[in-house]
KOLDO-287014 format. One line per field, with one value per residue (C-alpha): residue number from 1; chain; x, y, z. Coordinates in Angstrom, 1 decimal, always signed. Layout:
N
i: c(NUM, ...)
ch: c(A, ...)
x: c(X, ...)
y: c(Y, ...)
z: c(Z, ...)
***
This chain:
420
i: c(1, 2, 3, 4, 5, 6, 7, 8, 9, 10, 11, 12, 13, 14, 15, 16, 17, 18, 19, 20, 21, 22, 23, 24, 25, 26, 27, 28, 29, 30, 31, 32, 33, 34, 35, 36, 37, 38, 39, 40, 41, 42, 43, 44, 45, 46, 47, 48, 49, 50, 51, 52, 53, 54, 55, 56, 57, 58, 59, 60, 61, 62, 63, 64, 65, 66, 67, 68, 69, 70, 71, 72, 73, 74, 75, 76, 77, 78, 79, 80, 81, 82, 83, 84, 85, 86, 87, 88, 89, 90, 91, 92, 93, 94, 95, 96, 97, 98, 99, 100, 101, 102, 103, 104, 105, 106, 107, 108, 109, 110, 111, 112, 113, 114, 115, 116, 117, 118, 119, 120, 121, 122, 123, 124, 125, 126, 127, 128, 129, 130, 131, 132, 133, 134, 135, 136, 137, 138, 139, 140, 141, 142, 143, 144, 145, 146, 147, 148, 149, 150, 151, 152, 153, 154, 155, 156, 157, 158, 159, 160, 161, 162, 163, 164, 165, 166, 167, 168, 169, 170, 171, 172, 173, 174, 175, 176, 177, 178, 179, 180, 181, 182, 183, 184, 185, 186, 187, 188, 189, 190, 191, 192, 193, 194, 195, 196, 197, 198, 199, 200, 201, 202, 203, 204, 205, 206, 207, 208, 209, 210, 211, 212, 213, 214, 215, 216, 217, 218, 219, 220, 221, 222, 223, 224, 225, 226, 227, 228, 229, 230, 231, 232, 233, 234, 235, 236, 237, 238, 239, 240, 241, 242, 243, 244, 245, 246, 247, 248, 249, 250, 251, 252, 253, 254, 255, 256, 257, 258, 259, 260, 261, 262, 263, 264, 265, 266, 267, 268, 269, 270, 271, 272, 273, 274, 275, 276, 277, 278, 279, 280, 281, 282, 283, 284, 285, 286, 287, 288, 289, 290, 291, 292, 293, 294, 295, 296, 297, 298, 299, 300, 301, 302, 303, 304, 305, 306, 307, 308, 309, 310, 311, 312, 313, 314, 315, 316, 317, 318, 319, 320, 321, 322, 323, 324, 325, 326, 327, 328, 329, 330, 331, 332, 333, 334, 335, 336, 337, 338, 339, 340, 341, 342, 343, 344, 345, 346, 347, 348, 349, 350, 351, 352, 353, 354, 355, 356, 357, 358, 359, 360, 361, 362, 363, 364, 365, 366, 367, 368, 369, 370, 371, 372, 373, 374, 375, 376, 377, 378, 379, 380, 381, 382, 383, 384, 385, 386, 387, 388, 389, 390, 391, 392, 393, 394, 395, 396, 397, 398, 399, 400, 401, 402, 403, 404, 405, 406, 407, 408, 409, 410, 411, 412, 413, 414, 415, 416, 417, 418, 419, 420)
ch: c(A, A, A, A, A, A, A, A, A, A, A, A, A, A, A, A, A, A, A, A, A, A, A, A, A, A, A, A, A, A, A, A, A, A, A, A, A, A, A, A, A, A, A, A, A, A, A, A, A, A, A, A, A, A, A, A, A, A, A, A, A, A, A, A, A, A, A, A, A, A, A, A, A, A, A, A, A, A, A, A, A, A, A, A, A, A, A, A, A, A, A, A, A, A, A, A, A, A, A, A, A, A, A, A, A, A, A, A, A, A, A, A, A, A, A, A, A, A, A, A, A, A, A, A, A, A, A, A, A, A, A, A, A, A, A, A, A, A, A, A, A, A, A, A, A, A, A, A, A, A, A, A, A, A, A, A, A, A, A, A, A, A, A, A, A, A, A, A, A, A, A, A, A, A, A, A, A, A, A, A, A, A, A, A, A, A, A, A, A, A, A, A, A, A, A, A, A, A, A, A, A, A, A, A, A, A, A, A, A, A, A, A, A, A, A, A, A, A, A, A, A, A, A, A, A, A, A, A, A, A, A, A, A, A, A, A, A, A, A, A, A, A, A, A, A, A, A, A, A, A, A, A, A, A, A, A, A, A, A, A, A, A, A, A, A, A, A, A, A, A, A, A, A, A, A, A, A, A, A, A, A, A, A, A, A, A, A, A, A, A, A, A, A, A, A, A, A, A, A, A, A, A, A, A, A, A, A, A, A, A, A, A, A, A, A, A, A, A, A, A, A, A, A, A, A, A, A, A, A, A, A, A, A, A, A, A, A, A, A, A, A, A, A, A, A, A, A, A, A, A, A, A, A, A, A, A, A, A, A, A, A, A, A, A, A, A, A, A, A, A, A, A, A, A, A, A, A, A, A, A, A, A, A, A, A, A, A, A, A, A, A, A, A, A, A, A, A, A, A, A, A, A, A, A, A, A, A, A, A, A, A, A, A, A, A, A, A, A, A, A)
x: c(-135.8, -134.3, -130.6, -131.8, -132.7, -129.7, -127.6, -129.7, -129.6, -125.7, -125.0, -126.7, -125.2, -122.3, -122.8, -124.0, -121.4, -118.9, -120.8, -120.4, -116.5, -116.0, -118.5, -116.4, -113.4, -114.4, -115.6, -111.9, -110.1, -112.4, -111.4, -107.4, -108.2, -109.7, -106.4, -104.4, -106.7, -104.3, -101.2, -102.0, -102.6, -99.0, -97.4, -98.7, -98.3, -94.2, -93.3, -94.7, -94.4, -95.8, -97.2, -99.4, -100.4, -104.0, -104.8, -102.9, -104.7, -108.1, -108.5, -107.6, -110.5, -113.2, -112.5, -113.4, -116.3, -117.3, -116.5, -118.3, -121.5, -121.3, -120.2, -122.9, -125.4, -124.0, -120.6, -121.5, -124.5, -122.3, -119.3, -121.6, -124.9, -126.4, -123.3, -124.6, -122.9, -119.5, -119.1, -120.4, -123.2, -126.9, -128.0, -130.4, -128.8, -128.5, -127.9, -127.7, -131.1, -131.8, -127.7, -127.3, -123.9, -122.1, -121.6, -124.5, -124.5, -123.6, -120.2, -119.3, -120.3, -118.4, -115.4, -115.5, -116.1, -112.9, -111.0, -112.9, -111.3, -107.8, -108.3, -109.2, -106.9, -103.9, -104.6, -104.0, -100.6, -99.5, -101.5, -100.1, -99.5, -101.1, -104.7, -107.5, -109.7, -112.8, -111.3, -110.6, -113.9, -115.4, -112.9, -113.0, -116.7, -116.3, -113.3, -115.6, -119.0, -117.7, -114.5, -113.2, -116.4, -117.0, -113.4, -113.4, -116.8, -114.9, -112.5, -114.4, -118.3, -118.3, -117.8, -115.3, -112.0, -113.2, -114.7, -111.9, -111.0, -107.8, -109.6, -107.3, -106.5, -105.7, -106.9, -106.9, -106.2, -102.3, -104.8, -108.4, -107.5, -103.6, -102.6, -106.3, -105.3, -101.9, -102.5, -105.4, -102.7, -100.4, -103.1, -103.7, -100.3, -99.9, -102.5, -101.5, -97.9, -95.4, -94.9, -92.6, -89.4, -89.3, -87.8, -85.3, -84.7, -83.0, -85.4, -83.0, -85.2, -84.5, -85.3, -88.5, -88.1, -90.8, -91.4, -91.4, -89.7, -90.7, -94.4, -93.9, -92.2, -94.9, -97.4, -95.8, -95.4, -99.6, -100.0, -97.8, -100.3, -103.3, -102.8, -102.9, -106.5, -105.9, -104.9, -105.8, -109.3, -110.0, -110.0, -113.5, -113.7, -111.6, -113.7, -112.3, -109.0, -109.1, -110.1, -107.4, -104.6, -105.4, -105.2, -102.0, -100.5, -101.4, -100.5, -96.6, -96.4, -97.8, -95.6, -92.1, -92.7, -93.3, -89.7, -88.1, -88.9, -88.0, -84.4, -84.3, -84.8, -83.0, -79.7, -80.4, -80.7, -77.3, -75.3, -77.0, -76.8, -73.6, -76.4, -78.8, -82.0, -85.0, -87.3, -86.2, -87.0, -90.2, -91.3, -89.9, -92.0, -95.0, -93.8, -93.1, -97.2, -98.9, -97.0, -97.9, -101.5, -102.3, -100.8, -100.8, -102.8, -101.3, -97.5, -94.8, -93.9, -90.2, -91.9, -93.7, -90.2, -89.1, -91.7, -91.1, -87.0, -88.3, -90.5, -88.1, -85.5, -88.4, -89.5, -85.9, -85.3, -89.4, -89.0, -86.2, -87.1, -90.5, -88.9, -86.0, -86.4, -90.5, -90.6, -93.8, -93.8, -95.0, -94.2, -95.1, -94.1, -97.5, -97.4, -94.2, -95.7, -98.8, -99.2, -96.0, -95.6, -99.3, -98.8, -95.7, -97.0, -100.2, -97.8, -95.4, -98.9, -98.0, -94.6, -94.6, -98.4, -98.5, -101.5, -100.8, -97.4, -95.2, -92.7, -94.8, -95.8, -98.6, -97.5, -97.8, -102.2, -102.1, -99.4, -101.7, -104.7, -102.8, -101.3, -104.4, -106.3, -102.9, -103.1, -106.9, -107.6, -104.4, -106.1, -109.5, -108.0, -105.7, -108.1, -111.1, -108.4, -107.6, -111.2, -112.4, -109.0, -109.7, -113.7, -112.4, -109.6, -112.3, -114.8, -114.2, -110.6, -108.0, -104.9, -104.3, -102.7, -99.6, -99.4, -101.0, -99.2, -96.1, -97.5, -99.0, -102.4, -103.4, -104.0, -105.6, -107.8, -108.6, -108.2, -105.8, -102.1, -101.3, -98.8, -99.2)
y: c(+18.0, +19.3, +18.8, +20.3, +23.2, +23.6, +23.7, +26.2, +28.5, +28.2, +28.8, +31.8, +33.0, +31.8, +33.9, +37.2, +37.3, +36.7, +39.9, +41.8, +41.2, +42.2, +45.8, +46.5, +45.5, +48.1, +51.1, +50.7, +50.9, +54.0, +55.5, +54.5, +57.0, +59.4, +60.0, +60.5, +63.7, +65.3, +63.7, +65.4, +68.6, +68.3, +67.3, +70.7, +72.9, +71.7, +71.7, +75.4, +79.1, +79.8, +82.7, +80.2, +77.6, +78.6, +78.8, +74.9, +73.6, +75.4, +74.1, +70.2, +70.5, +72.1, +69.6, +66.3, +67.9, +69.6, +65.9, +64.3, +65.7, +66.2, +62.4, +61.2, +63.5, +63.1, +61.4, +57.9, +56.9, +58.9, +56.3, +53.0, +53.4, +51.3, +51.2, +53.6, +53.1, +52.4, +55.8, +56.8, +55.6, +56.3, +59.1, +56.3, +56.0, +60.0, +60.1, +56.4, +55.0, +51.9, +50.9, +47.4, +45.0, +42.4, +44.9, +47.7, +50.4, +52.9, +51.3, +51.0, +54.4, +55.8, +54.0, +55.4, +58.8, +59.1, +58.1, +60.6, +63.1, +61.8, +62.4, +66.2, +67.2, +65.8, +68.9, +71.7, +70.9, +71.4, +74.6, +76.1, +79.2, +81.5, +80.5, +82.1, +79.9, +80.8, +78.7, +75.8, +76.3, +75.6, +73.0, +70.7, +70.7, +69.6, +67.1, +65.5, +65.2, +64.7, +64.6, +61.2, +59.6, +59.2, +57.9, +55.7, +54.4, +53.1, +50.9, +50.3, +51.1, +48.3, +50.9, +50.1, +50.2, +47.1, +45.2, +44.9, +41.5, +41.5, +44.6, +47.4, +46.6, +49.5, +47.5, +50.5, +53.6, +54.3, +56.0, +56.2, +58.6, +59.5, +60.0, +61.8, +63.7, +64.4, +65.1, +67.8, +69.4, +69.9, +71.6, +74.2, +74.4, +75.0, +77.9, +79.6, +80.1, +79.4, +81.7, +84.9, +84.4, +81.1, +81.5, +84.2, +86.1, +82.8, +80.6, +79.3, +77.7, +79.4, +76.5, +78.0, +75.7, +74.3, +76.2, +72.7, +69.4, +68.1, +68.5, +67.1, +64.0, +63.8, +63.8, +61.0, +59.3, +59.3, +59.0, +55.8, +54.3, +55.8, +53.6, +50.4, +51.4, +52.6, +49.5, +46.9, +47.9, +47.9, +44.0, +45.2, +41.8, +40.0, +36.8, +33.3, +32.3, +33.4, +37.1, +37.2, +35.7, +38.4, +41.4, +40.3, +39.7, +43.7, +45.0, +43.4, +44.7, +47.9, +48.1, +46.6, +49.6, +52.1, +50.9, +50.4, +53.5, +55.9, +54.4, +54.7, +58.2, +59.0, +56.9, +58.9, +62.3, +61.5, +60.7, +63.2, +66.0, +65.1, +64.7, +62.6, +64.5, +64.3, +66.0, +63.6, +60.0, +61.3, +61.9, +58.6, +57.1, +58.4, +57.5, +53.8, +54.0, +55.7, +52.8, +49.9, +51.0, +49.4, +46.2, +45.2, +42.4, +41.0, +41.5, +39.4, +41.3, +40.6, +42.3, +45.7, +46.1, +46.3, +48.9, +50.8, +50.8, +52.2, +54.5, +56.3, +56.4, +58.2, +60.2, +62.3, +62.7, +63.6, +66.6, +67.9, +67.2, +69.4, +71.8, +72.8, +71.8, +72.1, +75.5, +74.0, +75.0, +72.3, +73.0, +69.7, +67.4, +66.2, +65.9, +63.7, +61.6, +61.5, +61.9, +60.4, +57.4, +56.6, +56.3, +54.3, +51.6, +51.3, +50.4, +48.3, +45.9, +44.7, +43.3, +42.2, +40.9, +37.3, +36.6, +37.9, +40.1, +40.2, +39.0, +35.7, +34.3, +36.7, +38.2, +41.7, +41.9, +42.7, +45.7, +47.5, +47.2, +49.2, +51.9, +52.5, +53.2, +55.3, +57.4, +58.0, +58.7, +60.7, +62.4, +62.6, +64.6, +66.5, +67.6, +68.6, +70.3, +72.5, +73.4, +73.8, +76.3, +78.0, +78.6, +80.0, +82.2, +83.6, +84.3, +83.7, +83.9, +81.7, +83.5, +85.9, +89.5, +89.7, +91.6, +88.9, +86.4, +88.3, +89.1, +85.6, +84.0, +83.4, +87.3, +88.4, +85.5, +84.3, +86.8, +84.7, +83.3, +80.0, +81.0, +84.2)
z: c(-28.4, -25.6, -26.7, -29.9, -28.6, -26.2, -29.0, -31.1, -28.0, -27.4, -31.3, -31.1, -27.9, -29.3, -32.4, -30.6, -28.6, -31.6, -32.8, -29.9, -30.0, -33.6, -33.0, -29.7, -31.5, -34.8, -31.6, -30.2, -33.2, -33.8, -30.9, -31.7, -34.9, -33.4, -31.1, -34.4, -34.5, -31.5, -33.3, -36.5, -34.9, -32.6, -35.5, -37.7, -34.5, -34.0, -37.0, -37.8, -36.0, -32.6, -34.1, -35.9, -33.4, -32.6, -36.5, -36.8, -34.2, -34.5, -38.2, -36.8, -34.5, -37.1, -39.7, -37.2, -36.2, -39.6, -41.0, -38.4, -39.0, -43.0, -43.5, -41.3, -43.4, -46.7, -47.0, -45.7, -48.2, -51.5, -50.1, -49.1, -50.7, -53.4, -56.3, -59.2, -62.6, -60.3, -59.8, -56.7, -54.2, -54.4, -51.6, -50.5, -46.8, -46.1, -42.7, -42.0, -42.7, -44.1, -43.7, -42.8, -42.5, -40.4, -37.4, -36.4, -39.0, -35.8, -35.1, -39.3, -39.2, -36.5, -38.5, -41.2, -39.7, -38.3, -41.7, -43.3, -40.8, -41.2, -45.0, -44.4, -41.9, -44.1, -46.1, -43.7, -42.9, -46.6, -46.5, -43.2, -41.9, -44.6, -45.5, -44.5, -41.7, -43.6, -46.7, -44.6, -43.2, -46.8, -48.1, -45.2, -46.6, -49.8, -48.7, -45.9, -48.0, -51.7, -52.8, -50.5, -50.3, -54.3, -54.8, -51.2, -53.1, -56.1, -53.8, -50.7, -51.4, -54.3, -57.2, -60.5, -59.0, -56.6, -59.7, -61.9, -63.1, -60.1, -57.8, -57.0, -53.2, -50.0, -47.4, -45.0, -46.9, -48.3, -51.5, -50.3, -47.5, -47.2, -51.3, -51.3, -48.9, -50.3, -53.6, -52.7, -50.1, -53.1, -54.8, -52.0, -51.7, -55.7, -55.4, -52.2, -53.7, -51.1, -47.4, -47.5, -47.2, -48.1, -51.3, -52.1, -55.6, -57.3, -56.0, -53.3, -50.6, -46.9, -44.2, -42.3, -38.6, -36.7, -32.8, -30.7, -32.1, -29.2, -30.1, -33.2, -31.8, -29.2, -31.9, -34.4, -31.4, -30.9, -34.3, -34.0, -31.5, -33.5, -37.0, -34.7, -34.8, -38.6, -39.6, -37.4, -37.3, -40.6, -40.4, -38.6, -36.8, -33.4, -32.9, -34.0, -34.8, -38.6, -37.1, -34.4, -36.4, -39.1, -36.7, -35.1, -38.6, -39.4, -35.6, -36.8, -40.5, -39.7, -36.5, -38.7, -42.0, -39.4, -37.5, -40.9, -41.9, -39.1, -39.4, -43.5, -43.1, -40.3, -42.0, -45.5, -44.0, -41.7, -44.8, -47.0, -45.0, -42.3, -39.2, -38.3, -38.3, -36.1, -38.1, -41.2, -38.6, -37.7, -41.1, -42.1, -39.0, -41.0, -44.6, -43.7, -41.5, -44.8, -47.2, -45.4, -45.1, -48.2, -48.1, -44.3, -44.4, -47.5, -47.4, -44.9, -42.4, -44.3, -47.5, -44.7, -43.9, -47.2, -47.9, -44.4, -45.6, -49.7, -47.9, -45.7, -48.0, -50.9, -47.9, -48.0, -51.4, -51.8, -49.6, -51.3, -54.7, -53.8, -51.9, -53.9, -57.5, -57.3, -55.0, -53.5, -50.2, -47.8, -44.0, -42.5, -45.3, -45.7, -49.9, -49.5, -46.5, -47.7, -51.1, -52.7, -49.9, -50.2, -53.5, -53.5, -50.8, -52.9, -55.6, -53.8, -52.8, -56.4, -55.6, -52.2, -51.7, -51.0, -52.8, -56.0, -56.2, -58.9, -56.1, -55.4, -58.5, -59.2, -62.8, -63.5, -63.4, -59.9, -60.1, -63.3, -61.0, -58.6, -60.8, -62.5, -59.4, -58.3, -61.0, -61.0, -57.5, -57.5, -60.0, -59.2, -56.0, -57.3, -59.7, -57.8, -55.2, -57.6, -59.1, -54.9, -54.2, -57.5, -56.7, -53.2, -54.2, -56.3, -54.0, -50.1, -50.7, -50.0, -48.7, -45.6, -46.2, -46.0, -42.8, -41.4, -42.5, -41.0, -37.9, -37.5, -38.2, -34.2, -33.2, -36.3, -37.4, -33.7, -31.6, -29.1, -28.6, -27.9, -25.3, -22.8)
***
């Protein structure tokens, strides 16, 4: 009896403290995300106007808090509640109650939180330096509490795209937050029309530079460090082998794209263009991040640098293809990063996924469930981004005068520079 019960008691201690490990492992990784926030915003403040660099990293802090306290409120149960007709989650958990999982509904939460921020903040850099603050006010609303949670429900909250015959798989978010993201950017983008002076008479695009490369390097950089929370985390368990082996396995693939794809670009823009730019590597750092996203867990870390070396080498022709032929104006890159490399990793999960890729044996099932939940998230953003920016050009509007816009955003929306 009493060897019986010596055993019980060290199971369960055993167990808790396996527990323990996987919530402090999930808070962690939570807290790696959360420092993508100050990459994001370094990122958007280098690679735009100085005149502009209180708006850029004014609307980067509103949206984590705004999406803080509206995904806690709302976001969460439409994403993880009870599955409804696999569209979207019964509001049956509003502000957390009643939650329950492998790890304390706190720690999920505070998890998801932050990738519900990512998601929103992607948008402001495709919308920079010309919309009004009280329109990202609103839309980093909408984003936060409706528009990622319903389509994050249908692949991670148990809704359609998750119960397909071979489920559509993003393991940590290429579509679910980055293509979301991206595809609602190049809406905004779309219907603010593109900044003065960008464009001349012909339509020949006039290169608009960043203030401070050095920012922007600074900020990939953190937002290098951040997706080993991004990624890694999204195991949400460390104990036992099985746990520990997996997270090591994503900490290399996401670590070999991101690599892979900082040199793709920078070797495509050098021959393209006759030098090797900086701006084009750090946007390939984040091309080859966003397209492993989906796959990490899945791929060889052969087959995540693959996708780094595809994504990189999109990445360059993306930007100019938008920028040029499209006459979308973009200043951060963040439809081609985001958007069009989310989409493409998501894709590539079908090729190079060991379990299941067209590449391993898999046929061909595993590559339609991906391109159907592609094209229908893409869509499903893309969609509502334009109904939300069409709603606030109407009534809060959605673009600054154009005095403002020429004298900079930071004076006459905030009353303050960021340098004196």
């Amino acid at each position: 009896m009493e060897e019986t019960l010596t055993l019980d008691t060290l199971s369960k201690t055993t167990g808790e403290l396996a527990g323990s490990l996987d919530a402090l492992w999930v808070l962690i990784a939570a807290a790696l995300v959360f420092f993508m926030q100050a990459g994001f915003a370094l990122v958007e403040a280098g690679f735009t106007r100085q005149k502009n660099t209180v708006n850029i990293l004014s609307k980067n802090l509103i949206d984590f808090a705004l999406g803080s306290l509206l995904f806690w409120a709302i976001g969460f149960s439409l994403m993880f509640g009870l599955d409804y007709s696999g569209f979207i989650g019964a509001p049956d958990i509003f502000f957390l109650h009643g939650w329950e999982g492998a790890i304390p509904a706190e720690a999920f939460l505070m998890f998801q939180t932050v990738f519900a921020a990512t998601a929103a903040t992607i948008v402001s850099g495709a919308m920079a330096e010309r919309t009004e603050f009280k329109a990202y006010f609103f839309y980093s609303i909408v984003i936060s509490a409706i528009i990622y949670p319903i389509s994050g429900h249908w692949v991670w909250g148990g809704g359609w795209l998750s119960q397909m015959t071979t489920p559509f798989h993003d393991f940590a978010g290429s579509t679910v937050v980055h293509s979301v993201g991206g595809w609602i950017g190049l809406a905004g983008a779309l219907m603010l029309g593109p900044r003065i002076g960008k464009y001349d008479k012909s339509g020949k695009p006039h290169a608009i530079p960043g203030h401070n490369l050095t920012y922007g390097a600074l900020g990939v950089f953190i937002l290098w460090l951040g997706w080993f929370g991004f990624n890694p985390g999204s195991q949400l368990a460390a104990s036992g082998t099985g746990n520990i082996t997996a997270v090591s396995h994503i900490f290399i693939t996401t670590n070999l794209a991101a690599a892979a794809g900082t040199v793709a670009a920078l070797i495509v823009s050098w021959l393209r263009y006759g030098k090797p730019s900086l701006s084009f590597a750090l946007n390939g750092t984040l091309a080859g991040l966003v397209a492993i996203t989906a796959g990490c867990d899945t791929v060889s870390p052969a087959g995540s640098v693959a996708i780094g070396l595809i994504a990189g080498f999109v990445l360059v022709y993306a930007v100019t293809f938008i920028d040029h032929k499209l006459h979308i104006d973009d200043p951060v890159g963040a439809v081609s990063v985001h958007g069009i490399c989310g989409a493409l990793g998501t894709l590539l999960v079908g090729l190079f996924a060991q379990n299941g890729g067209l590449f391993y044996g898999g046929g061909a099932s595993l590559l339609i469930s991906q391109l159907i939940g592609v094209l229908t998230v893409g869509a499903w953003a893309f969609i509502l981004g334009l109904i939300l920016f069409k709603i606030l050009k109407l009534t809060v509007g959605l673009r600054v005068p154009k005095r403002i816009e020429e004298e900079g955003l930071d004076i006459y929306e905030h009353g303050e520079t960021a340098y004196n």
